[in-house]
Residue, then its C-alpha position, 0 to 999 in steps of 0.5 A: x148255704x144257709x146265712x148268705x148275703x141273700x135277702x130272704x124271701x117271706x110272705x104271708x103264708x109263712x106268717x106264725x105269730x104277730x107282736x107289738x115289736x116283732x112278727x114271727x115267719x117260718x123259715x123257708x126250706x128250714x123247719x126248725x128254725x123261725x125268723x122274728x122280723x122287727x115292725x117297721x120302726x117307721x110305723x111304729x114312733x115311740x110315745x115318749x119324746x125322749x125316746x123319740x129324740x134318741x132314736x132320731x139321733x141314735x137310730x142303733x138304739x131301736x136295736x138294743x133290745x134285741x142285741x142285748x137277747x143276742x149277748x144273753x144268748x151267746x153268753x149263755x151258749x158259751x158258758x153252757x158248753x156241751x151241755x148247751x142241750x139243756x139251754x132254757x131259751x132257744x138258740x138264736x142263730x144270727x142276723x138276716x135280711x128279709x123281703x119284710x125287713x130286718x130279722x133275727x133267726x132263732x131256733x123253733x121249739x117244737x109241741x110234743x105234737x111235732x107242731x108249734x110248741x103252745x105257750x103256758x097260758x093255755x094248760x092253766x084251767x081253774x088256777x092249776x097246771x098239770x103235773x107234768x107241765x108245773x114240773x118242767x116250769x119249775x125246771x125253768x125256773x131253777x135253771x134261770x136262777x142257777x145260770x143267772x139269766x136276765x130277764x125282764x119279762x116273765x109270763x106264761x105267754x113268753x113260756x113254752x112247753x115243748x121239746x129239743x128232742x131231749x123230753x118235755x121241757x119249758x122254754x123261755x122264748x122272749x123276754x129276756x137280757x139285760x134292759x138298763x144301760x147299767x148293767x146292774x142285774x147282769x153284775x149283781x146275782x142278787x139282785x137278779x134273783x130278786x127281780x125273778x122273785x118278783x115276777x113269779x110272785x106277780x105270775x102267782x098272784x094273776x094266775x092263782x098258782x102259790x109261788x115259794x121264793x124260799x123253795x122257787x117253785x109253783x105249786x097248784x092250790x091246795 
């Protein structure tokens, strides 16, 4: 089975990427799926004294953040229904134990080259995208409006360009669900819509693309 109570094995070899929260393994004997490993919360005390005091006496709320992508995510999924294809985040599929602590399973966006899918950042050159690539950004961007997704932390190093067997597309693969205790942006379309306004405008501003908030869309300069 693939979810027992089994701790699952992890090393070095199997080591994708390296966060400041989380460390992303390959998942052993399941090639489309990753493991994001949470930092040793012991190693890693948060600066803020009240922060530090709430995790003291609070020890769940070093969680929240990652239960909070859970909840977008299954949300999402359910109000999806068959056309969970087409979800702009990956899917994630649950909790596990590891050799390396506790993580999160969560689907692997594959590159059109059958490898990794590569983040954004690295198709920008001389403050354009290539056609292509700025197409399926604005289809992501469409849909974060459309299906009214939170999320609180948008930039080109948290977008994918790959494929769920379906074409090119951009994904978002962190950075989201809701962050206040209050769920104002969940509650208020609105307001989530501005906050997704701002942070394309702040994307445009740092990249040199042109952002339209009356049409949502990037746009290479003229």
């Amino acid at each position: 089975m693939l979810f027992t109570a089994n701790v699952i094995d992890l090393s070095d070899d199997q080591k994708i990427a390296n966060g400041t929260v989380r460390i992303v393994y390959g998942f052993p004997g399941q090639q489309d799926l990753l493991i994001k490993v949470f930092h040793s919360f012991e190693q890693r005390s948060p600066r803020r004294p009240i922060k530090r005091l709430a995790w003291r006496f609070f020890p769940m709320l070093k969680f929240r953040s990652v239960v909070n992508e859970l909840k977008c995510e299954l949300l999402l999924s359910l109000r999806l229904g068959a056309d969970i294809q087409n979800m702009p985040i990956p899917r994630m599929l649950g909790v596990v134990q590891t050799s390396r602590g506790a993580g999160v399973v969560v689907e692997r966006i594959e590159g059109l080259d059958g490898g990794l899918a590569p983040r954004v950042n690295q198709f920008l050159r001389a403050k354009s995208i290539d056609e292509p690539i700025l197409d399926a950004l604005n289809a992501l961007v469409k849909k974060l409006f459309d299906l009214h997704i939170v999320a609180r932390d948008i930039n080109f190093s948290n977008i994918v360009y790959g494929t769920r067997g379906a074409g090119a597309a951009c994904f978002l693969i962190d950075g989201y669900g809701e962050r206040n205790l209050i769920p104002f942006r969940s509650m208020s379309k609105r307001l989530n819509e501005r906050a997704l306004n701002r942070q394309f405008a702040s994307i445009a501003q740092k990249t040199g693309l042109v952002w339209s908030s009356e049409r949502r869309c990037f746009s290479n300069p003229n």
